[in-house]
C-alpha positions as CSV (number, residue, x, y, z in Angstrom):
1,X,8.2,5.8,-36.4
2,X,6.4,8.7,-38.2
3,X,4.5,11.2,-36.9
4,X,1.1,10.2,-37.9
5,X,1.9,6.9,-36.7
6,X,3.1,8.0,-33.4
7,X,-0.7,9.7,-33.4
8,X,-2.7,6.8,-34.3
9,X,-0.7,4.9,-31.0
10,X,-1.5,8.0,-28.4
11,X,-4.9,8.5,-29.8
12,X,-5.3,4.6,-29.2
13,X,-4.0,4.6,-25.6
14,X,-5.6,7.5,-24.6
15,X,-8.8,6.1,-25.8
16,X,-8.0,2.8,-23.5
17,X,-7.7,4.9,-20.7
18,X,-10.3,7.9,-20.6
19,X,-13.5,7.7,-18.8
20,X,-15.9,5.5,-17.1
21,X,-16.3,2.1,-17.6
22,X,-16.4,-1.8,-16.9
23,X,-13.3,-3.3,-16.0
24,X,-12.8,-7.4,-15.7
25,X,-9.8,-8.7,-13.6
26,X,-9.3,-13.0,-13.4
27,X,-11.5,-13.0,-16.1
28,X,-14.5,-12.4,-14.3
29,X,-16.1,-8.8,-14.5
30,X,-15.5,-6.2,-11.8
31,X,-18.2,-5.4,-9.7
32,X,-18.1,-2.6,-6.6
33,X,-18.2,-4.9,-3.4
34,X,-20.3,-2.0,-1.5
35,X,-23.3,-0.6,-4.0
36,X,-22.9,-3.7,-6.8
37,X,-22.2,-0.9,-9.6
38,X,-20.2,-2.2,-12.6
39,X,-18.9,1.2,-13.8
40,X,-15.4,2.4,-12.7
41,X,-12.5,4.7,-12.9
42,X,-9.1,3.9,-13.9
43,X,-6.8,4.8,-11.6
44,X,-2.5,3.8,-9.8
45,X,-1.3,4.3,-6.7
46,X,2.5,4.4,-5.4
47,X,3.3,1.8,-2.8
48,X,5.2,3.9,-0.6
49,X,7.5,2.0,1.9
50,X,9.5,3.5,5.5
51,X,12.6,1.8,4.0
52,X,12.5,3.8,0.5
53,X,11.0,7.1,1.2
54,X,13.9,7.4,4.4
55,X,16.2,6.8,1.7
56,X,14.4,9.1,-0.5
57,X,13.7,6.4,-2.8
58,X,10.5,6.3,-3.4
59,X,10.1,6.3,-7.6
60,X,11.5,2.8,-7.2
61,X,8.8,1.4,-5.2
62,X,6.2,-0.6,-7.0
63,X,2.2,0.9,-8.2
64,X,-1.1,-0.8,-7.5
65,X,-3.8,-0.7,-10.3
66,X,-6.9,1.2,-8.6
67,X,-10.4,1.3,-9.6
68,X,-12.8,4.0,-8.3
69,X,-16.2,3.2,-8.2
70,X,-18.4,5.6,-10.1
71,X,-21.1,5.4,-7.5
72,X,-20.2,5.2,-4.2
73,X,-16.7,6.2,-4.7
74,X,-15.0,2.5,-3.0
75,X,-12.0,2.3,-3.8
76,X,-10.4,-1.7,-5.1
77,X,-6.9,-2.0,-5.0
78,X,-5.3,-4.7,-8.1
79,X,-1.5,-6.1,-8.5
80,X,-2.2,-6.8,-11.9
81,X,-3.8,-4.1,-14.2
82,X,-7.5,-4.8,-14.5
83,X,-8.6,-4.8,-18.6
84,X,-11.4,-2.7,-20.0
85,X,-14.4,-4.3,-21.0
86,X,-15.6,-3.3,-24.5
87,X,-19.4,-3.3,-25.3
């Protein structure tokens, strides 16, 4: 892959994932279960578990999708990655 290529594929992702915005996750748009704002931030989380950090272990535990709500600041917790809504 060329460099200009691998450009256009960061400027892409990075695109996907900076700033505010709406989010949908089971096909049904996310809205902030406290103030009823639609407009989020991105955001992961490490699962940490006893077992794994006594082990010191803990890169191998799983990550939760989180997204931050950009009014009240509640926090929603997802297994699978919540999409971006584009308007």
């Amino acid at each position: 892959m060329g460099l200009l290529a691998r450009l256009k594929k960061g400027a892409r992702a990075a695109a996907r994932h900076l700033g505010e915005g709406e989010f949908e996750a089971g096909d049904r748009q996310v809205i902030c279960a406290v103030c009823q704002h639609a407009v989020f931030d991105r955001g992961s989380a490490r699962l940490n578990t006893a077992a794994a950090s006594l082990l010191n272990l803990d890169w191998a535990n799983r990550t939760a999708h989180t997204l931050l709500c950009a009014n009240c600041g509640h926090v929603l917790w997802f297994v699978k990655r919540p999409s971006r809504l584009i308007r």
